[in-house]
matplotlib code that plots the C-alpha trace (Angstrom):
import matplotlib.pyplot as plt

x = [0.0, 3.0, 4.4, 1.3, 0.8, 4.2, 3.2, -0.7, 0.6, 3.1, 0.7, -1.9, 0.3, 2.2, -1.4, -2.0, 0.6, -0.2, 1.5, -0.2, -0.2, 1.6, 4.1, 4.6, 4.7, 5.2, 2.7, 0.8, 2.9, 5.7, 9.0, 6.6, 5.7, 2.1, 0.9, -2.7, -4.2, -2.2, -4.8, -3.6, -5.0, -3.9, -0.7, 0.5, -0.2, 1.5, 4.9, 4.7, 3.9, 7.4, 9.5, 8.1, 6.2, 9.2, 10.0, 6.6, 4.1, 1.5, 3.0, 7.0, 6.4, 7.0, 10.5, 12.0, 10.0, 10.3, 7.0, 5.9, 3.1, 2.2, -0.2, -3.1, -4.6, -4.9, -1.6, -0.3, -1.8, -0.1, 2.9, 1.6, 0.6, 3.7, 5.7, 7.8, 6.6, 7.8, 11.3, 11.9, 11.9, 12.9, 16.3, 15.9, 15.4, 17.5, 15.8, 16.2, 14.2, 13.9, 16.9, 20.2, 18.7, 18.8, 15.8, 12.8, 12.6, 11.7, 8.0, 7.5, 7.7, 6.1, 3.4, 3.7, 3.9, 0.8, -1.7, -0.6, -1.1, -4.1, -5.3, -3.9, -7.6, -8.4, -9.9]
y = [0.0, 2.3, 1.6, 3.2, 6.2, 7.9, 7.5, 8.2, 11.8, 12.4, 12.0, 14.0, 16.6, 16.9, 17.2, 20.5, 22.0, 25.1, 28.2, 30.7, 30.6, 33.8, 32.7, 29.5, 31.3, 34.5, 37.5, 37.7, 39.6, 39.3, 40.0, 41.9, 45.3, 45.7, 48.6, 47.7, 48.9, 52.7, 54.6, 57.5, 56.1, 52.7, 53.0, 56.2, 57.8, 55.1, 56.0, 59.6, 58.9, 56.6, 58.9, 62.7, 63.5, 64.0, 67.2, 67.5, 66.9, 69.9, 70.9, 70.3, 71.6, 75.3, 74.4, 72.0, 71.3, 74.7, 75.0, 72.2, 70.3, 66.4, 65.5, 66.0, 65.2, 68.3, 69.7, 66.8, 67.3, 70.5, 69.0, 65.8, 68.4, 70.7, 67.7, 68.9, 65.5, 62.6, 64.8, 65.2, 61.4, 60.8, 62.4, 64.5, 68.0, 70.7, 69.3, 65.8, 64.0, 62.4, 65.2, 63.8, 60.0, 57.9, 57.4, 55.8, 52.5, 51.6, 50.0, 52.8, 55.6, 53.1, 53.2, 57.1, 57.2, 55.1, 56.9, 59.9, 58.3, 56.9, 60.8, 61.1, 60.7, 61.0, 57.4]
z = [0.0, 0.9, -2.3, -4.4, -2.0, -3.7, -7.6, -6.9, -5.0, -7.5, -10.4, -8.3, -8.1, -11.5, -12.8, -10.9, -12.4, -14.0, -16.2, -18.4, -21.9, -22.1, -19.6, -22.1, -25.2, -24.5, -25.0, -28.2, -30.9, -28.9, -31.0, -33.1, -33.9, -34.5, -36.1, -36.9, -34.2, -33.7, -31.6, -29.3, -26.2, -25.9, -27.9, -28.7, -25.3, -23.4, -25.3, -24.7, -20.6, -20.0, -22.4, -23.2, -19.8, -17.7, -19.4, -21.6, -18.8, -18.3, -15.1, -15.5, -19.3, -18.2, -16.2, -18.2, -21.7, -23.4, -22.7, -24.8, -23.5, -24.5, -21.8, -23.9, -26.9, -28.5, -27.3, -28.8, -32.4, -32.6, -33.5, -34.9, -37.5, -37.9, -38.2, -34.9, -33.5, -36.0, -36.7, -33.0, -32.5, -35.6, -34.4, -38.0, -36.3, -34.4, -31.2, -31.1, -28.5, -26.0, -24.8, -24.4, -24.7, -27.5, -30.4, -29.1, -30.3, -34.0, -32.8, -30.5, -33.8, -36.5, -34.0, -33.7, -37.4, -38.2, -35.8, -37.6, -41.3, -39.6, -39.3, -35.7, -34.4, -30.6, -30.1]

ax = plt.figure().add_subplot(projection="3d")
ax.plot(x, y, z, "-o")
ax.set_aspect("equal")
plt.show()
C-alpha cells in the first residue's frame, strides 16, 4: 500500500501543475511590432507617458519642456501636425528627442507614425 501512495501523490500533483499561456509562449505579438491597431489612447499615449512627460508633462512643461506640453490630446496634435513630432523622434530636427537619450525604439515611432497616417484621431 505504501508503495502506491508515492506515484498516486506524485501523479496528483504533476497534474495540478499550472502556467499561463503567455508565460509559455510569451505575449501575443511578442517580437513583433504591430501597427494595426495605432490609436492614441492605448498605444501612442503610453509611449509619450514613459519617455516625453518627464519634461513634456502639463506641469514640469514650463521648467523643463520649453513650454511644450504632450499631456493632452490636443496639445499633442499640434505638433503631430507641424511635423515637430515625427522629426523630433525621428532624431531629424534641431531638437532631437527624447533630450540627451537615444531614439525611441523603432515599434514605438512606426506606431507614432501610423496613428498619424491613420489621421492622428483621438480614439
Amino acid at each position: 500500500m505504501k508503495k502506491l501512495v508515492l506515484p498516486i501523490v506524485f501523479f496528483i500533483l504533476s497534474g495540478c501543475y499550472y502556467d499561463s499561456e503567455e508565460a509559455l509562449y510569451g505575449k501575443p505579438g511578442s517580437g513583433t511590432c504591430d501597427t494595426t491597431v495605432s490609436k492614441f489612447s492605448t498605444q501612442v499615449k503610453p509611449i509619450l507617458q514613459s519617455n516625453c512627460y518627464v519634461c513634456h508633462s502639463n506641469t514640469s512643461a514650463s521648467s523643463s519642456g520649453a513650454g511644450i506640453q504632450l499631456q493632452d490630446y490636443a496639445n499633442v496634435k499640434v505638433y503631430v501636425d507641424n511635423g515637430k513630432l515625427v522629426s523630433s523622434i525621428e532624431h531629424t530636427s534641431n531638437f532631437p528627442m527624447p533630450k540627451g537619450g537615444g531614439t525611441l525604439s523603432a515599434c514605438d515611432i512606426s506606431i507614432i507614425k501610423a496613428w498619424i497616417t491613420k489621421g492622428a484621431l483621438n480614439d
